[in-house]
N, C-alpha and C positions, 0 to 999 in steps of 0.2 A: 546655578545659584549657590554663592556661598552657604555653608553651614550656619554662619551665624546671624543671614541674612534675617532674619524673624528675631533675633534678641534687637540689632539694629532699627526694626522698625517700630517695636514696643517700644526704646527709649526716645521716640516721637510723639507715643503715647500722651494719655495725663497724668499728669502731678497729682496723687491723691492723698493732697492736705488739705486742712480748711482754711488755709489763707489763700489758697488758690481755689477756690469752692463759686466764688461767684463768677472768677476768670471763666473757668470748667463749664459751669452751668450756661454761659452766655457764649462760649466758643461749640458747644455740642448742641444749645437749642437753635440760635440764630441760623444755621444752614439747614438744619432739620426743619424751620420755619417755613422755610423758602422752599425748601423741595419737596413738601406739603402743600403749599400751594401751591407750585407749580404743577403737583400731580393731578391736585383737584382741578385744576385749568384745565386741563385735558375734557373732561366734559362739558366742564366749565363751559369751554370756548365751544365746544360745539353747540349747546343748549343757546348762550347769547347768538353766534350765529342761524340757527336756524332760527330763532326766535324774527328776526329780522325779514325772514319769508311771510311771516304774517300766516301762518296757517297753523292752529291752533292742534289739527292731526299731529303733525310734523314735531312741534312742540310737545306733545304727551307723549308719544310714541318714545321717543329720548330720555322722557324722563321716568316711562314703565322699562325699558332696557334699561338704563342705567340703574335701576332698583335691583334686575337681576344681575348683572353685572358687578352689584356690590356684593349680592347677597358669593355669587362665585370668590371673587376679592379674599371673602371671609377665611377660607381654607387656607390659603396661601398667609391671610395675617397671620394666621396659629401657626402655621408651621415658621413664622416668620418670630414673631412673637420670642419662641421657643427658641430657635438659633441665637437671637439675640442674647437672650438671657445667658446661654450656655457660653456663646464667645465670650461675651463679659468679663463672668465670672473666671473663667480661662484665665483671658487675657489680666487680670487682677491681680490673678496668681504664678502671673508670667510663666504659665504653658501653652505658649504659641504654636507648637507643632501637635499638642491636640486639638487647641481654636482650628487651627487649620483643618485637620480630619475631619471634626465635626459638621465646621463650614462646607466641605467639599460634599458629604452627606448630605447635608438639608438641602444641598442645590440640584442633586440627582435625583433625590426623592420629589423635588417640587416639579422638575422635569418632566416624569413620567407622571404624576395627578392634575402636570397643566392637560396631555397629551387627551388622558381618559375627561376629563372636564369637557374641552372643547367639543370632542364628538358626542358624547352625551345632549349634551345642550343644544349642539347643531339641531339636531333631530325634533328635541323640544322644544324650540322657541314659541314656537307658532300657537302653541295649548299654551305652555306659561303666559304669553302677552292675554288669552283669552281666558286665562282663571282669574284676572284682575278685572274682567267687566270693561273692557277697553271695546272702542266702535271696529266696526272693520276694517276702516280704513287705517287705525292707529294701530292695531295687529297688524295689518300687513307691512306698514312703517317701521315698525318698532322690529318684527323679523326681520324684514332685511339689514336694520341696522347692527342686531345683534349679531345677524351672524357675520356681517363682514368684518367684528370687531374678536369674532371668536376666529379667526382666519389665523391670526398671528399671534395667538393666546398659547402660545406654546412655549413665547420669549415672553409673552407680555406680564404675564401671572408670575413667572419665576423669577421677575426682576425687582418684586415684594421682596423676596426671602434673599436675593444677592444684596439689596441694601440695607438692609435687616441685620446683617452679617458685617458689612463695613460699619454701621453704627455703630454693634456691639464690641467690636474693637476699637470704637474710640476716635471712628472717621468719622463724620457725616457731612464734610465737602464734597467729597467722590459721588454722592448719592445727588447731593444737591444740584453738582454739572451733569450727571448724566439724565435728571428730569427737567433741567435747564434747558439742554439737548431737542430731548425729546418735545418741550412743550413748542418749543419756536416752530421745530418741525409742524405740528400737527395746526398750531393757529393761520402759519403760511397755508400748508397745502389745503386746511379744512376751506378757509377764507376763497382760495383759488378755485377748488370742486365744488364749495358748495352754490355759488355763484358762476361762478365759467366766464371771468375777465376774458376780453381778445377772444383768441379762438376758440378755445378750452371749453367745452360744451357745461351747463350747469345743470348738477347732478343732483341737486338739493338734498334729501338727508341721505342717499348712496353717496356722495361726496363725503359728507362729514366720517361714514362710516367707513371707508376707504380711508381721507387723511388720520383717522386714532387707529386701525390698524396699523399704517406702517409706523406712525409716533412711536406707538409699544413696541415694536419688531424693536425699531431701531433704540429703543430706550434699553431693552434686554441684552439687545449685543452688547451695548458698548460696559452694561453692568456684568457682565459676564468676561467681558477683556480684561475692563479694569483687575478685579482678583486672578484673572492666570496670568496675565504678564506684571502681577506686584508690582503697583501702583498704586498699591491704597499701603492701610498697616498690616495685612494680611495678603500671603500671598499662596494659594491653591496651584498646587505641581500638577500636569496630566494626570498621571496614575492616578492621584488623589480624590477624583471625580471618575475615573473608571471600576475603582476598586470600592464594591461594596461591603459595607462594615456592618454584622446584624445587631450588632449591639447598640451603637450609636444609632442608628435606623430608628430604634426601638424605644432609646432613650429621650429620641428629638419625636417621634410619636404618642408615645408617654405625654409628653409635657404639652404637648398641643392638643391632646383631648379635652382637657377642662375650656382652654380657650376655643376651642370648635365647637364645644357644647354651648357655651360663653353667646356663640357666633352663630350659631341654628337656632337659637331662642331668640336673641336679638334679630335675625329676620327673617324667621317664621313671625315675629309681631309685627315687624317692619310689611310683608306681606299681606297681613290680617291692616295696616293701617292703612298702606296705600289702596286696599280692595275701600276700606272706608271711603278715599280719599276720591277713589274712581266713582264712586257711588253718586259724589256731589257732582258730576257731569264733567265734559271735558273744559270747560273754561276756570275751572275750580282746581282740576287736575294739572294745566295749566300754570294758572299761579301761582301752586303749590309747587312746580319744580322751577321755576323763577324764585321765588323765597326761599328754598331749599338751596337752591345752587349759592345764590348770594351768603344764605347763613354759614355754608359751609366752609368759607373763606376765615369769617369768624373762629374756626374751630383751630386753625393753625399754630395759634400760641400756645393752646392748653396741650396741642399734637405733638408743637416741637418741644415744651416743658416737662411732657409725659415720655420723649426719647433721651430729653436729657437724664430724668430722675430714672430709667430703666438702666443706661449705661453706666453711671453713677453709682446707682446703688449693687450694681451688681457686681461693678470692678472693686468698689469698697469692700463688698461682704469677701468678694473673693481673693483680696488680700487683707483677711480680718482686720479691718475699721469698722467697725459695728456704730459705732458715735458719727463716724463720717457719715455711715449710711443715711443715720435718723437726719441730722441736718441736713444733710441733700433735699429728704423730704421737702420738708418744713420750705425752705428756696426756692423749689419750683412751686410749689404752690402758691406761695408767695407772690412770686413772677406774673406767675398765667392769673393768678386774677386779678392782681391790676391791669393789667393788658386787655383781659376781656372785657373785665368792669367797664373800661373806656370805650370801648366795639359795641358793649349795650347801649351806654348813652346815645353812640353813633346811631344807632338803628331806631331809637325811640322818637329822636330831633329828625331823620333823613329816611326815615323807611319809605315812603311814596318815591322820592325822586332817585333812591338808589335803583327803587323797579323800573321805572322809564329807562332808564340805562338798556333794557331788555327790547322795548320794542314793540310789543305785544299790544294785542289789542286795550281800546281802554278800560274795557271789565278786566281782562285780566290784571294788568299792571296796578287799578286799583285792589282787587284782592290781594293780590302780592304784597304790594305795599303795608295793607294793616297789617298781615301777618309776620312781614320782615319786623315792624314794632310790638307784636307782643312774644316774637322772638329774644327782641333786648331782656327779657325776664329770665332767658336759658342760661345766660352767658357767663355768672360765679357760679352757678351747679357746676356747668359745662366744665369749667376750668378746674375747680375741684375734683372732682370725679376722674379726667381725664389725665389729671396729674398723678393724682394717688393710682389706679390702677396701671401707671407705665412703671411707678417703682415699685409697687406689691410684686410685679412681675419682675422687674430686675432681682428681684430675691429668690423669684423660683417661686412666687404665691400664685400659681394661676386660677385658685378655685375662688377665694374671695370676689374678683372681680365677674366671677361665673354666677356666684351668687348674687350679688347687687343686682345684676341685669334680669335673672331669673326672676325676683322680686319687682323690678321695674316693669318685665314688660307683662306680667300676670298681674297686677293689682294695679295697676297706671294707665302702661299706654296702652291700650287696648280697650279695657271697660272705661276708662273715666273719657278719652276719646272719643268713644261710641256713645256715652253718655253727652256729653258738651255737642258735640258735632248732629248726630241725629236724634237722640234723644230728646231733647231740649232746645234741636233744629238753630244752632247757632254757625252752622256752616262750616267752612275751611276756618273762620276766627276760634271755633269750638277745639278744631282740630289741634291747631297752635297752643290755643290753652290750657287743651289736656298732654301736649307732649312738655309744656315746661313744668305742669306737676309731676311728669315721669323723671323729668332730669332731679330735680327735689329729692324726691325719693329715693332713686341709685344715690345721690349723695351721701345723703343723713345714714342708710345703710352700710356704703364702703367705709363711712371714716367710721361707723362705730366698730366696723372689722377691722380695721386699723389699728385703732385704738386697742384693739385686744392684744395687737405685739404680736401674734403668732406667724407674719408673715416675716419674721425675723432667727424665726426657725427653719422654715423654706430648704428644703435640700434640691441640687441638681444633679 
């Protein structure tokens, strides 16, 4: 590889002006849109599929694995999180061959914590499905799904922090084809196991868990090629990924503790709500991951406006633009709540017939339905919040957004949840209506940390 190969791929980079700021903003969120939800399709597609079996087990089972499954996620976002910011600001300050070490770092280090993950949880599954109050049949469901999705969780988890790492440089089309990739994969093969067209025997939710293992294998690889045969803006040598650095280790550690902390309180509550959520029986449980999975599509703009404002703000800080930074802000926020604001309306006019789309029986599709509409209430918290903490972090603020959640989910979701829902016996509608005062709440908290400017002092 030439020597100068990494100045080369920085001048592909972004322009970081502000007559170029909304180009910027629309060319880093719109692919990060997309490969946010293509990522979230991934269970996506299996929940609407197996939804379609008509067996209401099968359906909770997927959707208490896929809670722990996120709650795993969580690790790999901090350490992902953390790369980001750090390539960013790098790449900003056009030193490409530290972006590069650091990158090579976070990818070895996520390596070896997908390795210890996976077996740990192997082991576990079968008690975690049953500290949620789930039936026997949905434990024994739910285990076998998780674990064949923890099979290939060794590619699948560190393929967070490889696209983490091409955002933070200023790519997030790379990220976008390689979950493009992966999702086709897994809707094909889920589609084909979990039903057994022709010959092909049907496997029902071992199917679904079989087709998202190999989606993820294969989505890992191909994120893990991209940066060693430099194809993206960043391009990771062999040694670079063999040769461990304690310093950088330490520093990409560092910086993902708040957001790990961030990430164990957020679902440690997420935990404590879905035990609520299992409490209301499984057609409620149900439901709930039909209006979940659908809401989550919603979440995409304020996801990919929160990857813009982190790349953004943190190639700005890191070639002191400070002015650039603040309006970056202000932009994606901007952005994600118009976009959302409209995804609310959508949900308040179509919540019932979005959930038929699902399948499911007609209690549940009705339950679903209300809650996809008083969902439309989440949707300007949601974009706020999720804007402002992707740029608090491009600055290197990781504690802010540790706090708003800490406050959200101790004073919000949890007791005002348990209040609306059993308390005052308003059911799954209860449930819904006390997670949109929790969204409320992290809002009004981050922007008044905001507003204090100190995540403009943020060092990396």
């Amino acid at each position: 590889m030439p020597a100068n190969a990494s100045t080369i791929r920085a001048s592909r980079g972004l322009e970081l002006t502000l007559e170029r700021l909304n180009h910027n903003v629309v060319e880093l969120a719109l692919p990060a849109v997309a490969e946010n939800l293509l990522a979230s399709m991934v269970f996506f597609a299996d929940a609407l599929l197996i939804g379609w079996l008509r067996d209401d087990h099968a359906l909770a089972a997927v959707g208490l694995s896929g809670t722990f499954m996120n709650i795993f996620q969580a690790i790999f976002q901090a350490l992902s999180v953390s790369a980001t910011a750090m390539v960013a600001q790098l790449c900003g300050a056009r030193d490409e061959e530290r972006a590069a070490r650091v990158a090579a770092q976070a990818v070895s280090l996520s390596f070896v914590v997908a390795l210890a993950v996976s077996v740990l949880f192997w082991a576990l599954a079968p008690a975690l499905l049953g500290l949620m109050g789930a039936s026997a049949e949905t434990r024994r469901q739910g285990a076998l799904y998780m674990r064949l999705v923890l099979l290939t969780s060794f590619a699948g988890y560190p393929m967070t922090v490889l696209n983490g790492i091409m955002r933070g440089s200023g790519d997030t089309r790379t990220p976008m084809r390689v979950t493009a990739i992966m999702n086709v994969w897994n809707i094909v093969a889920a589609a084909a196991l979990i039903f057994g067209p022709g010959p092909l025997p049907a496997l029902g939710i071992a199917g679904a868990g079989v087709a998202t293992a190999s989606a993820r294998l294969l989505g890992g690889i191909l994120a893990l090629l991209a940066l060693y045969r430099g194809r993206t803006l960043l391009h990771i040598r062999p040694r670079q990924f063999l040769r461990w650095d304690g310093a950088i280790v330490r520093a990409i550690v560092r910086m993902s503790l708040p957001t790990a902390g961030e990430a164990a309180v957020r679902q440690t509550g997420s935990l404590l709500f879905m035990r609520i959520v299992a409490s209301l029986g499984d057609v409620a449980l149900a439901a709930h991951q039909i209006a979940l999975n659908i809401e989550s599509l919603s979440f995409m703009p304020g996801a990919g406006m929160g990857v813009a404002g982190t790349t953004l703000v943190g190639q700005s800080l890191g070639a002191g633009k400070r002015d650039l930074a603040r309006k970056s802000v202000g932009r994606v926020v901007t952005f994600a709540a118009a976009i959302m604001g409209g995804v609310g309306v959508l949900f308040a006019l179509c919540g019932p017939a979005i959930a038929s789309l699902f399948g499911g029986t007609p209690e549940v599709v009705a339950a679903a339905g209300a809650a996809i509409r008083i969902g439309a209430l989440e949707q300007l918290p949601l974009a706020v919040m999720m804007t402002l903490s992707g740029c608090m972090r491009g600055a290197g603020d990781m504690k802010s957004p540790m706090i708003a959640t800490m406050v959200g989910v101790m004073l919000f979701r949890v007791p005002v949840v348990y209040l609306f829902a059993v308390t005052l016996g308003w059911g799954l509608n209860g449930v819904w209506l006390g997670t949109a005062v929790d969204f409320v709440g992290r809002m009004v908290v981050l922007y008044l940390l905001y507003r204090r400017g100190t995540w403009q002092q943020a060092r990396i």
